[in-house]
PDB file of N, CA, C and O in Angstrom, chain B, residues numbered from 101:
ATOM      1  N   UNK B 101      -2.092  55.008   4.927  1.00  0.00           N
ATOM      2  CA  UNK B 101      -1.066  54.361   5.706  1.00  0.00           C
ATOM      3  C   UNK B 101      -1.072  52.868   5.424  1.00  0.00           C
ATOM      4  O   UNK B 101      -1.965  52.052   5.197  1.00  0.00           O
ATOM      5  N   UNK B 102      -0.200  52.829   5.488  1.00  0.00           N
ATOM      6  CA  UNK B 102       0.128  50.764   5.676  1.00  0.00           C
ATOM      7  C   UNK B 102       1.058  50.538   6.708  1.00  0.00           C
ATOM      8  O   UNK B 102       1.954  51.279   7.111  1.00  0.00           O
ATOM      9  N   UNK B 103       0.609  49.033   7.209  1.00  0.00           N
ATOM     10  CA  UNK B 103       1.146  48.773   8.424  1.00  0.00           C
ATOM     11  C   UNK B 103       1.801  47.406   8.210  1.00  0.00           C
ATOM     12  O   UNK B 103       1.140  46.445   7.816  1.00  0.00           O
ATOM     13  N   UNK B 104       3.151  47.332   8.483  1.00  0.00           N
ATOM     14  CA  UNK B 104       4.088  46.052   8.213  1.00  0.00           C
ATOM     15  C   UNK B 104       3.937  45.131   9.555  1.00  0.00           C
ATOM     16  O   UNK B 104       3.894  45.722  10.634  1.00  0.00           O
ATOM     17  N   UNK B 105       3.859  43.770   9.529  1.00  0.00           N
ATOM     18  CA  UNK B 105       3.463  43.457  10.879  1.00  0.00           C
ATOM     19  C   UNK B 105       4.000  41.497  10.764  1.00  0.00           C
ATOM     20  O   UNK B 105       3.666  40.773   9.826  1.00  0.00           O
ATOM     21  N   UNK B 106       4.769  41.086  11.843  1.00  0.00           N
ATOM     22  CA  UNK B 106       5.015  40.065  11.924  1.00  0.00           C
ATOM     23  C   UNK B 106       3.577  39.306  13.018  1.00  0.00           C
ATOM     24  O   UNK B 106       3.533  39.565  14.220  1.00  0.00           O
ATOM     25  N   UNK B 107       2.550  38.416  12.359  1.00  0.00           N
ATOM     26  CA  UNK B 107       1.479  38.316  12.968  1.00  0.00           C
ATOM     27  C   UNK B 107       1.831  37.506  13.749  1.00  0.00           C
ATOM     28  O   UNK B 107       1.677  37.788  14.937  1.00  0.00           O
ATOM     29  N   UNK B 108       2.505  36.043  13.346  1.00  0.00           N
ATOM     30  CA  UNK B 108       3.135  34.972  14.536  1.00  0.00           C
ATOM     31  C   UNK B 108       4.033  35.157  15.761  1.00  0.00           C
ATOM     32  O   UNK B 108       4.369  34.404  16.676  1.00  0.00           O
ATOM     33  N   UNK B 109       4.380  36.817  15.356  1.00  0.00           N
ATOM     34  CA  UNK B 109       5.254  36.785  16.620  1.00  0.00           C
ATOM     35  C   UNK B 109       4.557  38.331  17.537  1.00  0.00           C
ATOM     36  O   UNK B 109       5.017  38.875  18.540  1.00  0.00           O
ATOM     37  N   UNK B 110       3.531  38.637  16.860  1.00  0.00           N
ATOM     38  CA  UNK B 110       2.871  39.755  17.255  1.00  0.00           C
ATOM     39  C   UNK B 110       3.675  41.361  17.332  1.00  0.00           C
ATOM     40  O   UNK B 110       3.630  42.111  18.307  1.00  0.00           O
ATOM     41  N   UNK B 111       4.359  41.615  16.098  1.00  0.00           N
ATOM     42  CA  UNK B 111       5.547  42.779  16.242  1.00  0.00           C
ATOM     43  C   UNK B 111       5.183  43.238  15.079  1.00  0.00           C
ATOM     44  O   UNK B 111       5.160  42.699  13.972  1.00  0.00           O
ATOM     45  N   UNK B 112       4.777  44.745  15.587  1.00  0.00           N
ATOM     46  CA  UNK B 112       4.554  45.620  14.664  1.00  0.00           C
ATOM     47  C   UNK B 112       6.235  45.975  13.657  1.00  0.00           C
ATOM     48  O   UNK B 112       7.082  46.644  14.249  1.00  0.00           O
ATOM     49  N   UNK B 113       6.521  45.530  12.350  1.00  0.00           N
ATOM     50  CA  UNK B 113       7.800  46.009  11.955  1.00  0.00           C
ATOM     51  C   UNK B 113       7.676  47.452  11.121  1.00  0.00           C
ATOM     52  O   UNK B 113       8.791  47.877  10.819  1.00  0.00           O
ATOM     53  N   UNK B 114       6.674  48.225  10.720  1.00  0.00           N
ATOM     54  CA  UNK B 114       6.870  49.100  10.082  1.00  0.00           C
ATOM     55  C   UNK B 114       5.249  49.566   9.576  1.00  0.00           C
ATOM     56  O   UNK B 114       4.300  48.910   9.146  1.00  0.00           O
ATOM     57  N   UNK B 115       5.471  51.154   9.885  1.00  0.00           N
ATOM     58  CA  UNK B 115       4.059  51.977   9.368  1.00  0.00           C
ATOM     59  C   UNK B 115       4.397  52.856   8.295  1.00  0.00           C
ATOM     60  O   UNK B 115       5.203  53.746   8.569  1.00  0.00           O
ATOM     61  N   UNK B 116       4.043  52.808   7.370  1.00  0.00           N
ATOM     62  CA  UNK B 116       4.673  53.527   5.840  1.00  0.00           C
ATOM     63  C   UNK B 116       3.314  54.210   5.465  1.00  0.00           C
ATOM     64  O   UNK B 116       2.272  53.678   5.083  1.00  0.00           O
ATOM     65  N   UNK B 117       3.606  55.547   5.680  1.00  0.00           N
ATOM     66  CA  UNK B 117       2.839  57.009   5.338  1.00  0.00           C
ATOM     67  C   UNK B 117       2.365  56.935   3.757  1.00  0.00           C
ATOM     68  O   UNK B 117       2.432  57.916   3.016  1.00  0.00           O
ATOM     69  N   UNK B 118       1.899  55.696   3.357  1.00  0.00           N
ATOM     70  CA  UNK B 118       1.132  55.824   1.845  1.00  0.00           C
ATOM     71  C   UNK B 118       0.889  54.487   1.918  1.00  0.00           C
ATOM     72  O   UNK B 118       1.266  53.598   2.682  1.00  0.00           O
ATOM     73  N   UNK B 119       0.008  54.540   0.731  1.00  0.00           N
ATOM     74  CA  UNK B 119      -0.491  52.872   0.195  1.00  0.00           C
ATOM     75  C   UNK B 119      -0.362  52.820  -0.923  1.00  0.00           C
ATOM     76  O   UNK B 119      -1.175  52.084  -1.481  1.00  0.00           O
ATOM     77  N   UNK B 120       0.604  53.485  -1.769  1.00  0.00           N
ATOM     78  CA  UNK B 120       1.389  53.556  -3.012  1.00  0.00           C
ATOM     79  C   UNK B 120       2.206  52.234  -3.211  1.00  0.00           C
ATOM     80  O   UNK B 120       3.129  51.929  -2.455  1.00  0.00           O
ATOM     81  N   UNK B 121       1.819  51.485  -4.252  1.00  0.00           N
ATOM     82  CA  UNK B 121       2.423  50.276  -4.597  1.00  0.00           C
ATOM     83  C   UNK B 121       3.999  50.477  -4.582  1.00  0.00           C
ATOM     84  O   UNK B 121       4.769  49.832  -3.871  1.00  0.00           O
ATOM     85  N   UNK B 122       4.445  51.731  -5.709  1.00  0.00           N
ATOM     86  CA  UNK B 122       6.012  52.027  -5.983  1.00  0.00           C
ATOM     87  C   UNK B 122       6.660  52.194  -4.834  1.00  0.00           C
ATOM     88  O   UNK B 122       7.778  51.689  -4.728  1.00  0.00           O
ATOM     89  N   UNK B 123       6.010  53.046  -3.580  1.00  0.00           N
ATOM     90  CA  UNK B 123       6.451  53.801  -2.055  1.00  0.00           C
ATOM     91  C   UNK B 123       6.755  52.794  -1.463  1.00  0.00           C
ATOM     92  O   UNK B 123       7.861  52.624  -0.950  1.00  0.00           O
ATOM     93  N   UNK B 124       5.463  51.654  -1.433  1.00  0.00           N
ATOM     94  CA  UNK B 124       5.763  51.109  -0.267  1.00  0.00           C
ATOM     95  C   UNK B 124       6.680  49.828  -1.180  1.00  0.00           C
ATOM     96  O   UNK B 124       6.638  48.809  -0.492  1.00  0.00           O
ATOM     97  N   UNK B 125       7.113  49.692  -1.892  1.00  0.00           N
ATOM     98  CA  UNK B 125       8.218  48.840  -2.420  1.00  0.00           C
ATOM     99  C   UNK B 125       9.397  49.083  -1.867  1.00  0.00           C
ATOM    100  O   UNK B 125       9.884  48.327  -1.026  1.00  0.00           O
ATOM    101  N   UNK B 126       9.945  50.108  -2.264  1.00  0.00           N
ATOM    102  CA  UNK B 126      10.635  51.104  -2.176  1.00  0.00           C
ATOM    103  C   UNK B 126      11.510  51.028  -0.589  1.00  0.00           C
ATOM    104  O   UNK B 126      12.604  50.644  -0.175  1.00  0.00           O
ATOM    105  N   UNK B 127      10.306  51.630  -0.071  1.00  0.00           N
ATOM    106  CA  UNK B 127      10.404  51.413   1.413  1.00  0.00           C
ATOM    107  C   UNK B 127      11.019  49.904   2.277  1.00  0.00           C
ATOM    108  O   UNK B 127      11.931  49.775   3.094  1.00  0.00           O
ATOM    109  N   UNK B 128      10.043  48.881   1.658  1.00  0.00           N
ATOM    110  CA  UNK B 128      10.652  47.494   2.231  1.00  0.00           C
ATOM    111  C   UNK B 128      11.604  47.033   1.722  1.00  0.00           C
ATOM    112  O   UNK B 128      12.264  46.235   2.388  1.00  0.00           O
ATOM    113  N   UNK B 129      12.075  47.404   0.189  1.00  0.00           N
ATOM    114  CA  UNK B 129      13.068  47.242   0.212  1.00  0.00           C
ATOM    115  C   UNK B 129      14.676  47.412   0.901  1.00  0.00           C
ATOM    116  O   UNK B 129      15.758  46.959   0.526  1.00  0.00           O
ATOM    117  N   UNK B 130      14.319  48.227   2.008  1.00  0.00           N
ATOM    118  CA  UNK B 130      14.733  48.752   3.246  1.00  0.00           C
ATOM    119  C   UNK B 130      15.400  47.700   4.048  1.00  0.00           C
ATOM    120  O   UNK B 130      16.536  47.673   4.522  1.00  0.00           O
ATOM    121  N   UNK B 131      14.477  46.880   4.089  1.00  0.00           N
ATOM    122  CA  UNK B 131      14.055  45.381   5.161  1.00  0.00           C
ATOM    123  C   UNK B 131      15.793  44.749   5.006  1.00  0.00           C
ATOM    124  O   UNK B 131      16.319  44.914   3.906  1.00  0.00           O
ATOM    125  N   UNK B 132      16.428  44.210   5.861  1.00  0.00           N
ATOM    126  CA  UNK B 132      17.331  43.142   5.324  1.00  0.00           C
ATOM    127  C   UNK B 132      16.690  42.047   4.516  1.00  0.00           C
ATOM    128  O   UNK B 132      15.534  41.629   4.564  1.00  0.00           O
ATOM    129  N   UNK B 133      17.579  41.723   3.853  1.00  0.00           N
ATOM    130  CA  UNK B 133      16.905  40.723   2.794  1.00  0.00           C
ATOM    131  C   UNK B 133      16.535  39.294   3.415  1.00  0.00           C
ATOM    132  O   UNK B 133      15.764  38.591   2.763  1.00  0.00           O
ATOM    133  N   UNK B 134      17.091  38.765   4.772  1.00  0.00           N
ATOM    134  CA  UNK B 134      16.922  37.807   5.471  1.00  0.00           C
ATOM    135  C   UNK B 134      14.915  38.106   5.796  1.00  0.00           C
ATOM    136  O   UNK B 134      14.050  37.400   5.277  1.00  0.00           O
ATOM    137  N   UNK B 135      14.665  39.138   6.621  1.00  0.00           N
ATOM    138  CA  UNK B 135      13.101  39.435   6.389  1.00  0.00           C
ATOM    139  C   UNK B 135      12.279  39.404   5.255  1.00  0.00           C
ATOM    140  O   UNK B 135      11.221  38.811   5.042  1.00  0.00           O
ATOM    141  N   UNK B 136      13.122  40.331   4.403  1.00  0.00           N
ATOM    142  CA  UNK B 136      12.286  40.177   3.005  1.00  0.00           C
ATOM    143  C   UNK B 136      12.203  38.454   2.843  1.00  0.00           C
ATOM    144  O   UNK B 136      11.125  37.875   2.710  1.00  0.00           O
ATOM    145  N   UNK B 137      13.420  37.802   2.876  1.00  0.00           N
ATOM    146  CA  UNK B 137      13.158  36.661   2.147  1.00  0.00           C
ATOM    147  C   UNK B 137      12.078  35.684   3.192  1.00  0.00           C
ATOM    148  O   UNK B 137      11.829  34.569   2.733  1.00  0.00           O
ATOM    149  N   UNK B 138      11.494  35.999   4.423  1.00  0.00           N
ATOM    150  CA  UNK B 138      10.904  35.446   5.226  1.00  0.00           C
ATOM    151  C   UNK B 138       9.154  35.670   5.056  1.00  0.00           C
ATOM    152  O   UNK B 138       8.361  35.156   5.845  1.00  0.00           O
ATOM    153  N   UNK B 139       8.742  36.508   3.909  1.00  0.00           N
ATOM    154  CA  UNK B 139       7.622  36.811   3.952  1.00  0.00           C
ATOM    155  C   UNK B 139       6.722  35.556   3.494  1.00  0.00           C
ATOM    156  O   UNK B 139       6.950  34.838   2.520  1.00  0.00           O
ATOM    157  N   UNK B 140       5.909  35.471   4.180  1.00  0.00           N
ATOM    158  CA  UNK B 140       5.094  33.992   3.455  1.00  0.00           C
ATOM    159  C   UNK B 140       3.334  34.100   2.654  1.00  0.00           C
ATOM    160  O   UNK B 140       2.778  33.495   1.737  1.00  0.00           O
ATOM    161  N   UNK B 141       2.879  35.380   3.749  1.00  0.00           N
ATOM    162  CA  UNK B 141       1.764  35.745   3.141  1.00  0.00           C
ATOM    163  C   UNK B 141       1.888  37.490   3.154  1.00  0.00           C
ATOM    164  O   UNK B 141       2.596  38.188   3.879  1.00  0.00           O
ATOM    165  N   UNK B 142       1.018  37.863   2.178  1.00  0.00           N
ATOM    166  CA  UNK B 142       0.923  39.701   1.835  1.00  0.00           C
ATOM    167  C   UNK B 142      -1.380  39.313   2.364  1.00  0.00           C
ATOM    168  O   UNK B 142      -2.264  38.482   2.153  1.00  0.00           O
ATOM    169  N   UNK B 143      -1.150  40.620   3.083  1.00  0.00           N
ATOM    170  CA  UNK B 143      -3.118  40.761   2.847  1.00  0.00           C
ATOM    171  C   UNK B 143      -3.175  42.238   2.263  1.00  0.00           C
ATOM    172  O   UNK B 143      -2.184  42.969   2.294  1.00  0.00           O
ATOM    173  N   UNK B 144      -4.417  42.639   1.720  1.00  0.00           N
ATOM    174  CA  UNK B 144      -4.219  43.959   1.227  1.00  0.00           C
ATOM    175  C   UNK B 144      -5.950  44.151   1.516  1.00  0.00           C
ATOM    176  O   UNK B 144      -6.942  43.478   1.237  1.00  0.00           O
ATOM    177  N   UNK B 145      -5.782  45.048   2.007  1.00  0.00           N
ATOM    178  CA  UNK B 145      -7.577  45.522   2.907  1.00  0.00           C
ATOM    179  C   UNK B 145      -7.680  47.113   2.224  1.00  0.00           C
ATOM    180  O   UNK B 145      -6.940  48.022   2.597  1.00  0.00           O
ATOM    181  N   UNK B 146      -8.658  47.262   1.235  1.00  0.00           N
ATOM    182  CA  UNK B 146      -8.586  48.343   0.721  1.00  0.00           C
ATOM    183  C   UNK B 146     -10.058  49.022   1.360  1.00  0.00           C
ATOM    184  O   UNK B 146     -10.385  50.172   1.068  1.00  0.00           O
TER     185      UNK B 146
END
């Protein structure tokens, strides 16, 4: 699983059923692009 998460505002935005690089692309590409374009940091906890 991976978990999409706005930390500054404390809002979970999205839980995506894999940790597949292509999936979860895929998936956020979903996002309006106003979010997408708001991302500032990625963490990746394997």
């Amino acid at each position: 699983m991976s978990v999409v998460s706005d930390l500054e505002r404390g809002i979970l935005l999205e839980v995506i059923d894999s940790h597949k690089q292509g999936e979860i692309i895929e998936l956020l590409k979903q996002q309006p692009l106003e979010i997408r374009q708001s991302v500032k940091e990625v963490s990746v906890d394997m």
